[in-house]
The first five atom37 places (N, CA, C, CB, O) and aatype in JSON, in Angstrom:
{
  "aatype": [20, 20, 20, 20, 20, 20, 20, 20, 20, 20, 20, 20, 20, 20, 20, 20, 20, 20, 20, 20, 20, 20, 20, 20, 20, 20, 20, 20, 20, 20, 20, 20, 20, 20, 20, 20, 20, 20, 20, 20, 20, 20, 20, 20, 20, 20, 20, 20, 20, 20, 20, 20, 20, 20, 20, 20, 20, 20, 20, 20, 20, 20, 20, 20, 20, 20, 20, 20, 20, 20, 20, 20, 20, 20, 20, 20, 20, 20, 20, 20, 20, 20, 20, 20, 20, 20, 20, 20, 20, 20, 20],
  "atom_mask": [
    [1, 1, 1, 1, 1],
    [1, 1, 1, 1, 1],
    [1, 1, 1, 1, 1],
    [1, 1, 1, 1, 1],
    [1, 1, 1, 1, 1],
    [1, 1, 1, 1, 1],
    [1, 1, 1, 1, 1],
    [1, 1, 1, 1, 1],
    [1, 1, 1, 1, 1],
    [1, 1, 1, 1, 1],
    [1, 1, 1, 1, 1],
    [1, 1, 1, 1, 1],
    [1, 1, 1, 1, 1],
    [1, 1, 1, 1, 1],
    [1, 1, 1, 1, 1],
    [1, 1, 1, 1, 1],
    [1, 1, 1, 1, 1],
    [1, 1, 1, 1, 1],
    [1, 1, 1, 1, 1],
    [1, 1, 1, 1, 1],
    [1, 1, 1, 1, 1],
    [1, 1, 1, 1, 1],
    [1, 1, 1, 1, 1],
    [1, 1, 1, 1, 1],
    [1, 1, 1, 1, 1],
    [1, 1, 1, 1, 1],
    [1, 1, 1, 1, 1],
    [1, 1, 1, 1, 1],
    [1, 1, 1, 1, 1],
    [1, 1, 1, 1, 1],
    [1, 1, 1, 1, 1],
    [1, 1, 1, 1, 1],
    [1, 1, 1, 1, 1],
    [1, 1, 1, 1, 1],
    [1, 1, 1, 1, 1],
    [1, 1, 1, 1, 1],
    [1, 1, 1, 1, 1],
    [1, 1, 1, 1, 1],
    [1, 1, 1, 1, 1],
    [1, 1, 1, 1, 1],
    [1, 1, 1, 1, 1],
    [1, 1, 1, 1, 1],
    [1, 1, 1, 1, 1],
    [1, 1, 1, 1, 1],
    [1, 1, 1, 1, 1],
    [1, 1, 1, 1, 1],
    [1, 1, 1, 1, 1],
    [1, 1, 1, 1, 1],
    [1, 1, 1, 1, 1],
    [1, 1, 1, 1, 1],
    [1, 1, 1, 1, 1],
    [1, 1, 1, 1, 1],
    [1, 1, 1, 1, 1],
    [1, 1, 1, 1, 1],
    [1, 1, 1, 1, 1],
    [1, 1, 1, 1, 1],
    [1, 1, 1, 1, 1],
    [1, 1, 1, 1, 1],
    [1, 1, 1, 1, 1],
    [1, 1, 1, 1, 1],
    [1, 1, 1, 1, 1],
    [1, 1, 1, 1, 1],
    [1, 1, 1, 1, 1],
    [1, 1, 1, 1, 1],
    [1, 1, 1, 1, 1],
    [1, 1, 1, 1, 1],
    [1, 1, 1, 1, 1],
    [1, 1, 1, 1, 1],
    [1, 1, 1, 1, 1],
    [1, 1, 1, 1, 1],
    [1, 1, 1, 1, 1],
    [1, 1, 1, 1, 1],
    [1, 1, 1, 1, 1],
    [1, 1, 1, 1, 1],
    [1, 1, 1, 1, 1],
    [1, 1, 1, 1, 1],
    [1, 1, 1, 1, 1],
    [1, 1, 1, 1, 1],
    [1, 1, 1, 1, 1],
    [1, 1, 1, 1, 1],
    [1, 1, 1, 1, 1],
    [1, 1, 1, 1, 1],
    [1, 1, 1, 1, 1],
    [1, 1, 1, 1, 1],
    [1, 1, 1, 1, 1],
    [1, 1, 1, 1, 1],
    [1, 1, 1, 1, 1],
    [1, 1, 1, 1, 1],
    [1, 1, 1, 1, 1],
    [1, 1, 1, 1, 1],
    [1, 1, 1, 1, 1]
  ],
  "atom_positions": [
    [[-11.65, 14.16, -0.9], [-11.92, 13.29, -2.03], [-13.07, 13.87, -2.84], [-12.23, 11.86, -1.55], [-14.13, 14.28, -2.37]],
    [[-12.74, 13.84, -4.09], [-13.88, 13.82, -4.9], [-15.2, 12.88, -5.15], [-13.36, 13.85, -5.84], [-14.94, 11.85, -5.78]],
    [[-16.22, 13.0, -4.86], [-17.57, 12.46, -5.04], [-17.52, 11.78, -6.59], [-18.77, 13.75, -4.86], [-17.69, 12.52, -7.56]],
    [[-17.25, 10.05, -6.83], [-17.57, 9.4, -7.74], [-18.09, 8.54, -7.39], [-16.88, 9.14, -8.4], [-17.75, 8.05, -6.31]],
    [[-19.5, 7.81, -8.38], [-20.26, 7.08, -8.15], [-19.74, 5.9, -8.02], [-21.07, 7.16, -8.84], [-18.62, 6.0, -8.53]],
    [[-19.89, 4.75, -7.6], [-19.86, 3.07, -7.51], [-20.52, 2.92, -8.24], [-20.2, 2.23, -6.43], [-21.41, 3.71, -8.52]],
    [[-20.33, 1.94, -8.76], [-21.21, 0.83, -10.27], [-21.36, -0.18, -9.71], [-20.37, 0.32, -11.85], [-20.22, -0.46, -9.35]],
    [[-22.12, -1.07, -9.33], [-21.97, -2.79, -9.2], [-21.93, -2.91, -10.65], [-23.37, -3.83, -8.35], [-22.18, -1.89, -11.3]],
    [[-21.69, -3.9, -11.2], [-21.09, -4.75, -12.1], [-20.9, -6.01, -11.7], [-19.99, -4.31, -12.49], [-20.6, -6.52, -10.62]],
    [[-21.19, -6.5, -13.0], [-21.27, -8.49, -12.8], [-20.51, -8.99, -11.84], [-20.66, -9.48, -14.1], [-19.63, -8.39, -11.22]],
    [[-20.9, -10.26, -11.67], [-20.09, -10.62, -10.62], [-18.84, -11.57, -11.54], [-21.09, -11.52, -9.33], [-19.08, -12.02, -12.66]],
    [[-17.62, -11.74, -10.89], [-16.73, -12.3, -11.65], [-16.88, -13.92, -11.66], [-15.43, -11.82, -11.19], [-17.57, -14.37, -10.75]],
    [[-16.38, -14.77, -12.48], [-16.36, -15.83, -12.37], [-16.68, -16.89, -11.49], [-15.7, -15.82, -12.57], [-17.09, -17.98, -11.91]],
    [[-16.5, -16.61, -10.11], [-16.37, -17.17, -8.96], [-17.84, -17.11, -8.33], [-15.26, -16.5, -8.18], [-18.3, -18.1, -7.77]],
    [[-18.63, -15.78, -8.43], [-19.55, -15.48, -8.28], [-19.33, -13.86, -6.73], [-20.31, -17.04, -8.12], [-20.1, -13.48, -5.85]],
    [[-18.08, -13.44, -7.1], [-17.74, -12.82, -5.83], [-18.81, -11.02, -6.7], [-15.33, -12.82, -5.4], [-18.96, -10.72, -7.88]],
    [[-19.1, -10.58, -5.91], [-19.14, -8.97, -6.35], [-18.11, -8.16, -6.97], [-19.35, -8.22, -5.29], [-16.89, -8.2, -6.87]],
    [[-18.98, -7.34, -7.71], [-17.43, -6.26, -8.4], [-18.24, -5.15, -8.24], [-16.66, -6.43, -10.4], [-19.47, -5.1, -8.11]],
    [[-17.06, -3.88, -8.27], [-17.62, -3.0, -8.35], [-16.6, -2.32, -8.87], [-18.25, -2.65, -7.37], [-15.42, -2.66, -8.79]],
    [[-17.36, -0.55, -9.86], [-16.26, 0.05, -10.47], [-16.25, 1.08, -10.07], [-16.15, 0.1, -11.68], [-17.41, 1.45, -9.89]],
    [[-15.49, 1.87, -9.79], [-15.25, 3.58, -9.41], [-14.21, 3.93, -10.63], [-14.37, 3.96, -7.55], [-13.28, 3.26, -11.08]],
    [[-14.73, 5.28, -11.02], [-14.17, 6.3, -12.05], [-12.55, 6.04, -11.81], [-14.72, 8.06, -11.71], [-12.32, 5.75, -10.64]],
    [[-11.61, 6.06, -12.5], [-10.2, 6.59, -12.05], [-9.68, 7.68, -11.14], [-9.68, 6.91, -13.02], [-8.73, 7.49, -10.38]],
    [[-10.59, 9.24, -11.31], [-10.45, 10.52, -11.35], [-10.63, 10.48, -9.7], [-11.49, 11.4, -12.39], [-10.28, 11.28, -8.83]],
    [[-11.39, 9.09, -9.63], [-11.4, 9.28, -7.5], [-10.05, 8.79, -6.81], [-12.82, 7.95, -6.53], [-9.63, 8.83, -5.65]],
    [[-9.72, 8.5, -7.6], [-8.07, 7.66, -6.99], [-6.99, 9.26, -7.8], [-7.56, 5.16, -8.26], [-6.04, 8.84, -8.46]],
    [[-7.07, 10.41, -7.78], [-6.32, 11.4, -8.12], [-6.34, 12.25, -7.07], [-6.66, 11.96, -9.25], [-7.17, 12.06, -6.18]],
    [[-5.23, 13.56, -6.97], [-5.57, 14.49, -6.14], [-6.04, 15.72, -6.8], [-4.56, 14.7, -5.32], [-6.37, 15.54, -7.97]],
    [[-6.15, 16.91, -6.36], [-6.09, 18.27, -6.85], [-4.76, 18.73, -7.53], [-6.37, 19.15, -5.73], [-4.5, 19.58, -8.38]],
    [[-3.89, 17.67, -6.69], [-2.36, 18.52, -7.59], [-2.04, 17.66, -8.59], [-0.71, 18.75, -6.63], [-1.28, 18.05, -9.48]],
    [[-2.51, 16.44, -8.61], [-1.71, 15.3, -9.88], [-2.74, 16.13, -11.4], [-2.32, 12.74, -9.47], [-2.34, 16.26, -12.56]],
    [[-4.23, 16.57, -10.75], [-5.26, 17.21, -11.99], [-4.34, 18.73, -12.79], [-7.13, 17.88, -11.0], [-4.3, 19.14, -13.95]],
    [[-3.65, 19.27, -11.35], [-2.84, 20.04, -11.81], [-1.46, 20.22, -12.58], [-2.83, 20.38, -11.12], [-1.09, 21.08, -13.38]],
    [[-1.04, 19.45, -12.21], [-0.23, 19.21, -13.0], [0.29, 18.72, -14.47], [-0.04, 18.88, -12.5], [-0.51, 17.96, -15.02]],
    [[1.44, 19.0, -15.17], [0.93, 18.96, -16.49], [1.23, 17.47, -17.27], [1.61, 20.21, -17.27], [2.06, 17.21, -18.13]],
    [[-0.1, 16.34, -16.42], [0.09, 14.76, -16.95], [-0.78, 15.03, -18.19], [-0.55, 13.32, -15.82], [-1.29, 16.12, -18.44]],
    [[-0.91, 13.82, -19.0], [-1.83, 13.08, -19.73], [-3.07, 12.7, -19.29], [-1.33, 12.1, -20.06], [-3.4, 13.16, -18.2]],
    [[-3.59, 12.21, -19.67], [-4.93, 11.57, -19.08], [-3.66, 10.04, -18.97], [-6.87, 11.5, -20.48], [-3.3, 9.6, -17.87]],
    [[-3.38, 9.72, -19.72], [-2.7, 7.91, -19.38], [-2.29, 8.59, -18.13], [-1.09, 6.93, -20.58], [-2.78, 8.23, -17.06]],
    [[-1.43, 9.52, -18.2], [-0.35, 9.12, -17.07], [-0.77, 9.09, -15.62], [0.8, 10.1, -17.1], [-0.4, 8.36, -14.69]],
    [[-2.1, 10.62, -15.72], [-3.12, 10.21, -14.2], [-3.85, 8.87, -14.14], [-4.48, 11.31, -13.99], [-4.11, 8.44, -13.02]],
    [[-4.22, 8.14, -15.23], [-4.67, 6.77, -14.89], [-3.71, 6.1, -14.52], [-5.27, 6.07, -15.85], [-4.34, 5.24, -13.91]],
    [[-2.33, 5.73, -14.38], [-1.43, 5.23, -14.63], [-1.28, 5.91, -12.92], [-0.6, 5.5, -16.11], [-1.28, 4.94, -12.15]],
    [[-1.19, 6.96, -12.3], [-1.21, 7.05, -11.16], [-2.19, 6.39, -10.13], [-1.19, 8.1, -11.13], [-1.97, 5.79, -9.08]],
    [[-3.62, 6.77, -10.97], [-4.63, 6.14, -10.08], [-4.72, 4.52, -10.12], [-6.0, 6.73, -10.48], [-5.23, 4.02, -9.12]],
    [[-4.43, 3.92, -10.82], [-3.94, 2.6, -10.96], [-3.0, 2.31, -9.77], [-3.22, 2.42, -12.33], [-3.33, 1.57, -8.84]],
    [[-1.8, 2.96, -9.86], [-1.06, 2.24, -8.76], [-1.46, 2.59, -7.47], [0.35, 2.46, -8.81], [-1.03, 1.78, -6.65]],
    [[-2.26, 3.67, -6.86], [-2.69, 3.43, -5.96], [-3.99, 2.75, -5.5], [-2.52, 4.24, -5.68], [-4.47, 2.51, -4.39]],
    [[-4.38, 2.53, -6.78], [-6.03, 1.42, -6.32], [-5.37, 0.1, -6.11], [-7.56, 1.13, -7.87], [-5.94, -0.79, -5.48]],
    [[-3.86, -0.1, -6.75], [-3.49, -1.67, -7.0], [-2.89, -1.94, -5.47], [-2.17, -2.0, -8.46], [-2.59, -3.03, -4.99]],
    [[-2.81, -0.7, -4.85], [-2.54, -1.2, -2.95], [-3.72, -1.82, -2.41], [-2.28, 0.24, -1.73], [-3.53, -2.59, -1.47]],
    [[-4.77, -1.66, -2.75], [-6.41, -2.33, -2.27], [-7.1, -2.92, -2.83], [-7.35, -1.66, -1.98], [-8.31, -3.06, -2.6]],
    [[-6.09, -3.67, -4.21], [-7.02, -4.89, -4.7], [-7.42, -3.99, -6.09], [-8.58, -5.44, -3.46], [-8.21, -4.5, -6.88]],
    [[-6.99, -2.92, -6.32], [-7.96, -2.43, -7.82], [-7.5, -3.06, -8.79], [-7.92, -0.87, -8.37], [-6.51, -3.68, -8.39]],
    [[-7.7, -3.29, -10.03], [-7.13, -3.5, -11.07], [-8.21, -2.97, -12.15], [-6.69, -4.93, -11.12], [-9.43, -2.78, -12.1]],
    [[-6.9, -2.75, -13.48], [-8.05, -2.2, -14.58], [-9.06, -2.44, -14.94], [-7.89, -2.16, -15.5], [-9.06, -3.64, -15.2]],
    [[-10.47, -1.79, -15.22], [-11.43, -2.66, -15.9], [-11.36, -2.58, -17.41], [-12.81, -2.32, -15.47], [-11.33, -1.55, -18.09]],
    [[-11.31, -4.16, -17.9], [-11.31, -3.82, -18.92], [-12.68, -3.81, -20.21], [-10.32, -4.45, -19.06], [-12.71, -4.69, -21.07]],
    [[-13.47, -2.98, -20.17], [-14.45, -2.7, -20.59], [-15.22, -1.59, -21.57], [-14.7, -2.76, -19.8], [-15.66, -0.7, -20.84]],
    [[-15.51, -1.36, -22.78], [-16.3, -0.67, -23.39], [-17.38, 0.48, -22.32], [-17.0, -1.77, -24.21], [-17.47, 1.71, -22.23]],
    [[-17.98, -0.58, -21.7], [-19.16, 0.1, -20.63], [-19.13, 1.28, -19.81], [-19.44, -0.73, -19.66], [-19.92, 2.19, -19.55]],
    [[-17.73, 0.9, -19.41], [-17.18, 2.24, -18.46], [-15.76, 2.46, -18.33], [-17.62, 2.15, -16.96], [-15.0, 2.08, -17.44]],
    [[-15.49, 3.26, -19.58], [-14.58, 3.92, -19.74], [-13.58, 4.69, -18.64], [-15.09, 4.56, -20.45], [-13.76, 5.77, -18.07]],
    [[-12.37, 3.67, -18.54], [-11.57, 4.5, -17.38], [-12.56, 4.08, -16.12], [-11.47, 6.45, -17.68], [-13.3, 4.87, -15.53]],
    [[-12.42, 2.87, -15.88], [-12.67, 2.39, -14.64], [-11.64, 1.39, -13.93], [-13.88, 1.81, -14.76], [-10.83, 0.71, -14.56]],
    [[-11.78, 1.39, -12.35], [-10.99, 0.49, -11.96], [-11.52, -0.19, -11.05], [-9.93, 0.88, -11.63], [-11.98, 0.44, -10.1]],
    [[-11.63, -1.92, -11.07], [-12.82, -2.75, -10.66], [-11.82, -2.77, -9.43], [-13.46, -4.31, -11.59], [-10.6, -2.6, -9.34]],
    [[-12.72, -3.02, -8.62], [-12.77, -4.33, -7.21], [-13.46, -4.98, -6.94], [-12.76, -4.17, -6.05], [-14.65, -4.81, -7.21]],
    [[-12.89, -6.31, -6.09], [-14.23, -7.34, -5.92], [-14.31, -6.78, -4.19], [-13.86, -9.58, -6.28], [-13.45, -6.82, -3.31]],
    [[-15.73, -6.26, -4.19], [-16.29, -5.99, -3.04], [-17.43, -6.5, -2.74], [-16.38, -4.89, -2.9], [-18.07, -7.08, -3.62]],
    [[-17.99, -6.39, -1.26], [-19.39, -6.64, -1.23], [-20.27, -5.68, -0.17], [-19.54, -8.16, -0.86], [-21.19, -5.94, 0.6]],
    [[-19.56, -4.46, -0.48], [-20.59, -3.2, -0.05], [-19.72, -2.19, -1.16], [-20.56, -2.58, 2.05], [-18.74, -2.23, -1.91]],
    [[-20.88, -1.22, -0.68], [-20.75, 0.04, -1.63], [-19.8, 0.92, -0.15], [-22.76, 0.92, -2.33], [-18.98, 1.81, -0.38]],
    [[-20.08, 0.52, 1.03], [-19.63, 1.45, 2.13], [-17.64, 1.22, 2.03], [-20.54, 0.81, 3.96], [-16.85, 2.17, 2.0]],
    [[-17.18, -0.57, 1.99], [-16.52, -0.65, 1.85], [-15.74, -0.3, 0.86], [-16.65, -1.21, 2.13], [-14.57, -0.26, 1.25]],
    [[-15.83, -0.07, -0.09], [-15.35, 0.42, -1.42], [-14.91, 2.58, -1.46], [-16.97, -0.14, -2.63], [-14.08, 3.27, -2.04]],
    [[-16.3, 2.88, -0.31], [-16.06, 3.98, 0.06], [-14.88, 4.43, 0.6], [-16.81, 4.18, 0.67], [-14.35, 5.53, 0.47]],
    [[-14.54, 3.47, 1.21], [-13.63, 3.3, 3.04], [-12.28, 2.97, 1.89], [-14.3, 1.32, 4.76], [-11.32, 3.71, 2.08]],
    [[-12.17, 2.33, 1.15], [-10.94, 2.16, 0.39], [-10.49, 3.09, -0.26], [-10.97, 1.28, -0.4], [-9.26, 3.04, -0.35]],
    [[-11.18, 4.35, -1.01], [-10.87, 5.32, -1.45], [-10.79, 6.29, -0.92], [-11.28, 5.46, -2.1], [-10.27, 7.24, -1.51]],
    [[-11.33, 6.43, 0.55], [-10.65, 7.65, 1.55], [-9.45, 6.65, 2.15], [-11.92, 8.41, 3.03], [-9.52, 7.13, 3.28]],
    [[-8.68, 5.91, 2.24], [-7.7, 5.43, 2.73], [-6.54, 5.66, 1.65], [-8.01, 4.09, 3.14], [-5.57, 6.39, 1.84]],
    [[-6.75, 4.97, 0.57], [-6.15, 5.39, -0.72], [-5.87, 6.94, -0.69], [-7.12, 5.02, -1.94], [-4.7, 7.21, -0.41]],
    [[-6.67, 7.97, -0.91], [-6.22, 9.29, -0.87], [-5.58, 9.93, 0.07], [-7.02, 9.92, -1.03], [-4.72, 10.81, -0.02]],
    [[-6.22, 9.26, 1.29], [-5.11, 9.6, 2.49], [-4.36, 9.45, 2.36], [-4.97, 9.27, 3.49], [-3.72, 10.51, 2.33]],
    [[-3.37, 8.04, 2.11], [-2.26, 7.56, 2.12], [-1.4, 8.8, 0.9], [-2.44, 5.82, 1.74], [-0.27, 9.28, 1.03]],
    [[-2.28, 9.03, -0.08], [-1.63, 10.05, -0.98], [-1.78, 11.4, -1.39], [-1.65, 9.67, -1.87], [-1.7, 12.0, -2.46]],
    [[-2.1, 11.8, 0.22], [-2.7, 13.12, 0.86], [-1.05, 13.05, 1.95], [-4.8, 12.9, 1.89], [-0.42, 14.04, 2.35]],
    [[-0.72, 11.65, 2.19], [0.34, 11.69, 3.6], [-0.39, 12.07, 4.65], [1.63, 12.76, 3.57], [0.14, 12.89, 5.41]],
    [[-1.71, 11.61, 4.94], [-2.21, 12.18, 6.02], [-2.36, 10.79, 6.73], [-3.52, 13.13, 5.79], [-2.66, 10.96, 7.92]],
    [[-2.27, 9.6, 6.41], [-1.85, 8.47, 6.98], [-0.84, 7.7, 7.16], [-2.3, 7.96, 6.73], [-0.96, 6.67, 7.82]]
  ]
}
């Protein structure tokens, strides 16, 4: 996996935690290789964040992000090496 930062970000309505990670961490080496769009790798990394709760953020602030409501930075970690695994096939 590629090294992208976590953001906390507001908390949603409810008062639960959010947090945002880049899109580009939910990609592999071969989807970068290959000859997508930028939509269409978001459009990949989307459907695999949407197996663990991701959904788009929709925001000015941070461009090409995809929120979750979490309440660690470790857990959020642990979701995106599972995510890539799963689309590594190494799980």
């Amino acid at each position: 996996m590629n090294e992208y930062s976590i953001t906390r970000i507001k908390n949603d309505t409810n008062g639960n935690p959010r947090r945002v990670v880049h899109f580009l961490a939910f990609t592999t080496d071969e989807d970068r290789k290959a000859s997508m769009t930028i939509h269409e790798l978001y459009e990949v990394a989307l459907f695999r964040a949407k197996r663990f709760g991701g959904r788009k953020f929709h925001n000015k602030q941070y461009g090409g992000g995809i929120v979750f409501q979490s309440y660690s930075d470790d857990d959020m970690y642990n979701t995106i090496i599972r995510a890539m695994a799963r689309a590594s096939n190494i799980i």
